[in-house]
C-alpha positions as CSV (number, residue, x, y, z in Angstrom):
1,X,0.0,0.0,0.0
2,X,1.4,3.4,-0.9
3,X,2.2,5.8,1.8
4,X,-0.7,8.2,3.1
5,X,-0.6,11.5,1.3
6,X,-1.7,14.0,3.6
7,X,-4.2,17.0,2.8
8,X,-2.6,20.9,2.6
9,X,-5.3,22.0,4.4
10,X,-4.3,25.8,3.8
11,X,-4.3,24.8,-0.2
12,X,-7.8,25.9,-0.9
13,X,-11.5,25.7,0.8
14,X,-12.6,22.0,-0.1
15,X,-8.6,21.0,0.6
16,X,-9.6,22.5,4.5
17,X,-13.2,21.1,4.1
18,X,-11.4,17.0,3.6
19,X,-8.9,17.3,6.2
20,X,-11.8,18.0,8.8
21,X,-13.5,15.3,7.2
22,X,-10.5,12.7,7.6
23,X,-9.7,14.4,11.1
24,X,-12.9,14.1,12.4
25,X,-13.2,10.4,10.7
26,X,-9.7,9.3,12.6
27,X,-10.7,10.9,16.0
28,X,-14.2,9.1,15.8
29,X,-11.7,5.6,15.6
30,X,-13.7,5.1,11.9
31,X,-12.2,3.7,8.6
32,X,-13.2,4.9,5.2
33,X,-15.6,1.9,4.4
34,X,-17.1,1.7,8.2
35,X,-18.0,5.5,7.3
36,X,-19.3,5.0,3.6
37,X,-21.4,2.0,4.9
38,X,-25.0,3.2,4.6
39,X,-24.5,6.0,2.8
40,X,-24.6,4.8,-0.8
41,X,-21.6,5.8,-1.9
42,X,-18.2,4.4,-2.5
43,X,-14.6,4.6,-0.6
44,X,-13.4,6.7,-3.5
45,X,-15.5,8.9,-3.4
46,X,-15.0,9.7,0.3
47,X,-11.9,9.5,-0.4
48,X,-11.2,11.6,-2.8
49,X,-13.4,14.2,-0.6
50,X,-10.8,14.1,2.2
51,X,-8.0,14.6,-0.1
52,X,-10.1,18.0,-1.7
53,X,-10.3,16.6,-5.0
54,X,-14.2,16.0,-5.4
55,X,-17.7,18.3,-3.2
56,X,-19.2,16.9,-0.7
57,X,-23.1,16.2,-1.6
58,X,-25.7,17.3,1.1
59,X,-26.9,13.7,1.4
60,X,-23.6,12.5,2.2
61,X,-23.0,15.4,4.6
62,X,-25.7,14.7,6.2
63,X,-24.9,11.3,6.6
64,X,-21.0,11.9,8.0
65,X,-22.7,14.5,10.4
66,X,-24.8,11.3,11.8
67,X,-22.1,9.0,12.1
68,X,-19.7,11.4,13.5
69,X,-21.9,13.4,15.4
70,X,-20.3,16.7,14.3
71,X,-23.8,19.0,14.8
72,X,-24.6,19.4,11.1
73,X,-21.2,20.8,10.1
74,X,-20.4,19.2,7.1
75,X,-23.4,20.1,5.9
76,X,-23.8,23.5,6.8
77,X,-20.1,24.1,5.1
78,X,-20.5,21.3,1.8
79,X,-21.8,24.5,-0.1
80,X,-18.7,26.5,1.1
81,X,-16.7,23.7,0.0
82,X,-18.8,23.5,-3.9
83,X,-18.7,27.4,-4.3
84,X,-15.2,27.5,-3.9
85,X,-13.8,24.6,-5.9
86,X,-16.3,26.0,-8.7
87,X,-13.6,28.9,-10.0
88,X,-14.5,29.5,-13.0
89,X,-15.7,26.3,-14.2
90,X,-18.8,25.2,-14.7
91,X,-20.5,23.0,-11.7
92,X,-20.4,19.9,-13.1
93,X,-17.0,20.1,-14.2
94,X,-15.5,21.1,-11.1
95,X,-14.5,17.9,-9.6
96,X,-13.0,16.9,-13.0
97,X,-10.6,20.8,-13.0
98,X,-9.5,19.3,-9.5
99,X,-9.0,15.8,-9.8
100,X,-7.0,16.4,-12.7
101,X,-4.0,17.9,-11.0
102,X,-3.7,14.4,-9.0
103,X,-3.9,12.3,-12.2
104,X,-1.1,9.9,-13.1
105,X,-2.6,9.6,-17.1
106,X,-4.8,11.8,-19.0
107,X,-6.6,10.3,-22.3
108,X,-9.5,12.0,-24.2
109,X,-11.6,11.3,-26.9
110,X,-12.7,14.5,-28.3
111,X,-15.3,14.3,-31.3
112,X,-16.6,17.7,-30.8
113,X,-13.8,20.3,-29.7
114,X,-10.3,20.2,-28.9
115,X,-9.7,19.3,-25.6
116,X,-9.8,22.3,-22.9
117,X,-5.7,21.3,-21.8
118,X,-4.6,22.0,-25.6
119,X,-7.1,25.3,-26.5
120,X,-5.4,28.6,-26.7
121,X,-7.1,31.9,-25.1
122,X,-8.7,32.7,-28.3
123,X,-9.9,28.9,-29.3
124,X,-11.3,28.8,-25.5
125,X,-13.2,31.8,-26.2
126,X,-14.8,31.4,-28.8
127,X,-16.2,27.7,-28.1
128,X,-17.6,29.8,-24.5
129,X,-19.0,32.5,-26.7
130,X,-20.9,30.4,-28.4
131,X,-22.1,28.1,-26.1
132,X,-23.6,30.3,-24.0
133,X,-24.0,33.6,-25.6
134,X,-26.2,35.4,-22.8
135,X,-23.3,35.2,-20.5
136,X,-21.8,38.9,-19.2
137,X,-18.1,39.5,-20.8
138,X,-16.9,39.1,-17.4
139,X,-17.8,35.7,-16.9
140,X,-16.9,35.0,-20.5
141,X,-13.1,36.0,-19.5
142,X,-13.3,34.6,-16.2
143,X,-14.2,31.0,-17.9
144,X,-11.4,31.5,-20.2
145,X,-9.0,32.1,-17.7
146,X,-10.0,29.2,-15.7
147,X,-9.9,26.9,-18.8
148,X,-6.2,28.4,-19.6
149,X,-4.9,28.0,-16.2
150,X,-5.5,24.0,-16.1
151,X,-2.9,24.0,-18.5
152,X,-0.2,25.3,-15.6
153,X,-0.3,21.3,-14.8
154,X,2.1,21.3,-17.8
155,X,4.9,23.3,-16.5
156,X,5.2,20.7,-13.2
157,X,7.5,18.2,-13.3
158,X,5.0,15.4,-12.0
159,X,2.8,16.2,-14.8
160,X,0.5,13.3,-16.2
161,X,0.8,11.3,-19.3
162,X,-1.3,12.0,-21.8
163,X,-3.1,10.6,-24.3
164,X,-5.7,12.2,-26.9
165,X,-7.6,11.2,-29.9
166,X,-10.0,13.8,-32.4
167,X,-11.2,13.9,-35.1
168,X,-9.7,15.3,-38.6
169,X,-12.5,17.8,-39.0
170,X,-11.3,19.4,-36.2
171,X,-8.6,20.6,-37.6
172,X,-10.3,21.0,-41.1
173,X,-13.2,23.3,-40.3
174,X,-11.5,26.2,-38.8
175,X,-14.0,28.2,-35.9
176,X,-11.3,30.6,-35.9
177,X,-10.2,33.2,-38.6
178,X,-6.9,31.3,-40.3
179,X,-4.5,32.8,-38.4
180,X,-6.0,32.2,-35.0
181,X,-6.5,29.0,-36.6
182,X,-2.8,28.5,-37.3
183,X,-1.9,29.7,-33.9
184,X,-4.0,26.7,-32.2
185,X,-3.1,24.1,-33.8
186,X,1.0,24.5,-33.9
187,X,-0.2,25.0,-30.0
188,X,-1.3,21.6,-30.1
189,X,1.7,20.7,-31.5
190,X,4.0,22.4,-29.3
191,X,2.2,20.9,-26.2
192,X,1.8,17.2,-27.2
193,X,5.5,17.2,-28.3
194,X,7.2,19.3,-25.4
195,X,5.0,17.1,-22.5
196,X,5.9,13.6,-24.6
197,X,2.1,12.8,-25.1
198,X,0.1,11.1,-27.4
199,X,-2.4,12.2,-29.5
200,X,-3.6,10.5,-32.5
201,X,-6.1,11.8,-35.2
202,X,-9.8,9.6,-36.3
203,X,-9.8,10.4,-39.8
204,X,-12.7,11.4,-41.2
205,X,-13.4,8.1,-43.7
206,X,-13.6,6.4,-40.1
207,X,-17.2,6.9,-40.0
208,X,-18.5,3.6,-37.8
209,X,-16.1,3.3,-34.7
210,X,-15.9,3.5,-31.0
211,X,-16.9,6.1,-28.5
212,X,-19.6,7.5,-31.4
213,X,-21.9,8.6,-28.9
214,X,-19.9,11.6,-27.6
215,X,-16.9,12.7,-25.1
216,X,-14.9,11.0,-22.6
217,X,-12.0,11.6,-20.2
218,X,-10.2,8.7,-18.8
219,X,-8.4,9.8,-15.6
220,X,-6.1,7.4,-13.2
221,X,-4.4,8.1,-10.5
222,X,-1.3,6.8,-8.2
223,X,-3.3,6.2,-5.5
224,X,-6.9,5.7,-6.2
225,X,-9.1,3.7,-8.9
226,X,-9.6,5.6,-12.1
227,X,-12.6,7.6,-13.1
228,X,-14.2,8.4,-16.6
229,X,-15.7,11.7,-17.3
230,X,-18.4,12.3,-19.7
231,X,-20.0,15.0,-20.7
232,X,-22.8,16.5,-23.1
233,X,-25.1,20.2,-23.5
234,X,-24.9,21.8,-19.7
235,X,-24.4,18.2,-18.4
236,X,-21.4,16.2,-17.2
237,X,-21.0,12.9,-15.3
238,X,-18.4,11.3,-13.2
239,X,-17.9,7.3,-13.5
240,X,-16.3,5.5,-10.4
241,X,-18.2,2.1,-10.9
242,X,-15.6,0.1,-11.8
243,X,-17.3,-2.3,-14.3
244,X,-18.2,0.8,-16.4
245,X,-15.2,2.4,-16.4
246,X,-13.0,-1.2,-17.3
247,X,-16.2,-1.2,-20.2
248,X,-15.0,2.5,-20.9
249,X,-11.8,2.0,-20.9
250,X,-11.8,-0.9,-23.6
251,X,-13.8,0.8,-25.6
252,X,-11.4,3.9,-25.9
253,X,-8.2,1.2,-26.7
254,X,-10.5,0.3,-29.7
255,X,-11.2,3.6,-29.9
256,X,-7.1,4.7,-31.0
257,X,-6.5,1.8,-32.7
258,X,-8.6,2.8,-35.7
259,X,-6.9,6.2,-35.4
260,X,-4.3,6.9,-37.1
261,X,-0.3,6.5,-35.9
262,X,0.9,9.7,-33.6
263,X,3.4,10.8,-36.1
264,X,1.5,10.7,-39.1
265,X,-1.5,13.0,-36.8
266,X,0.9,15.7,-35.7
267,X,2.1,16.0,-39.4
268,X,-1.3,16.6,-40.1
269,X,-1.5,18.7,-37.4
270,X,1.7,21.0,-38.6
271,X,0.6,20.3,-42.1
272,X,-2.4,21.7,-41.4
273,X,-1.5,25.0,-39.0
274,X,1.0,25.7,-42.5
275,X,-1.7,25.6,-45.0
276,X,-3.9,28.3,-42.5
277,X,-0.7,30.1,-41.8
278,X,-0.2,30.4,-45.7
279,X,-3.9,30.9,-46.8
280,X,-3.7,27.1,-48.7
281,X,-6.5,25.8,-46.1
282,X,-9.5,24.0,-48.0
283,X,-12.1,23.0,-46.3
């Protein structure tokens, strides 16, 4: 068993909100399973609660405040704890912004947009912009910031492998003037190549495969099970069962083996960003 990473609990809110949680857990003499048991939910999720990685749901709030007899403070503070590790993102991909920073491997499967760790300031905003138009400018910029910041996991030196496979029309239906355009995808490049990731390319005669029905995020981590995010319009949902996520899991294998080989994608990729830069693009 790996050593016991202890919780910074000056990092952030929900990073305070988990070491109270494991405190008052260890003081009460309780293990993790002998305080999930009744609740409904799994060791990994309290887990991952007392290391600040995922929010505490009132149900389960209330249920710790039962079996620890702590007066209805988790509860009371579990909306402290969700506000705070929101920053920027949307709800329902806050846990996913945190957990990420803890992950040993990163692999996506992005049909739809290129994923938020590879998007430049200007590919971030416009994917925000037109998602939700009716938001204020401020919150546009503050979402964008958020999205560009995730990418600071990069510059650390215990920064995850990863692994991504798109589509080709991605890169071959420009949302962004050519330039812009160009600018994103030698980004891509530059990232993929500099980090020693993966990322492959579904070419666009690949037309029955895999993974058709949308997104998903494969996240694992050194010291507890993996997850799978998906996520759809306003909507996103974390996977800990661990027969679904070994089904999700096989899937995305199948998934990059009908892609095409990582070299030949980030010569598309380059090829590509030159044709933009150069005004040779044809869509």
């Amino acid at each position: 068993m790996p050593p016991r990473k202890d919780t910074d609990a000056s990092a952030n809110v929900p990073s305070f909100y988990g070491a109270e949680l494991r405190f008052k857990r260890e003081a009460a003499g309780l293990t993790l399973e002998q305080l999930a048991e009744g609740s409904f939910r799994g060791v990994p999720f309290l887990s991952q609660i007392e290391r600040g990685e995922r929010r505490m749901p009132l149900d389960l709030a209330q249920h710790v405040d039962q079996r620890l007899g702590t007066d209805g403070f988790f509860a009371r503070r579990c909306e402290d704890a969700r506000k705070a590790k929101q920053s920027g993102h949307a709800e329902y991909f806050a846990d996913v912004a945190e957990m990420e920073k803890h992950a040993e491997s990163i692999e996506d499967w992005a049909p739809m947009l290129l994923p938020g760790l590879l998007q430049t300031e200007a590919y971030a905003r416009r994917i925000i912009e037109c998602g939700a138009p009716w938001l204020r400018p401020e919150d546009v910029e503050k979402q964008v910031r958020a999205r560009i910041d995730r990418a600071k996991l990069w510059e650390r030196e215990d920064r995850p492998a990863f692994w991504a496979t798109v589509r080709e029309e991605l890169i071959r239906k420009p949302i962004l003037p050519s330039e812009e355009m160009a600018a994103q995808l030698e980004h891509v490049s530059d990232v993929v190549r500099s980090n020693q990731g993966v990322l492959q390319i579904l070419p666009e005669t690949a037309v029955a495969h895999p993974l058709m029905m949308g997104m998903i995020r494969v996240m694992t981590f050194p010291d507890a099970p993996p997850v799978v995010y998906t996520e759809g319009l306003h909507s996103g949902q974390l996977i800990d069962y661990p027969a679904l996520v070994k089904d999700y899991r096989r899937s995305y294998d199948l998934l990059r083996a009908s892609a095409l080989p990582p070299d030949t994608s980030l010569d598309l990729i380059e090829q590509a960003a030159e044709d933009y830069r150069n005004g040779k693009h044809q869509a």
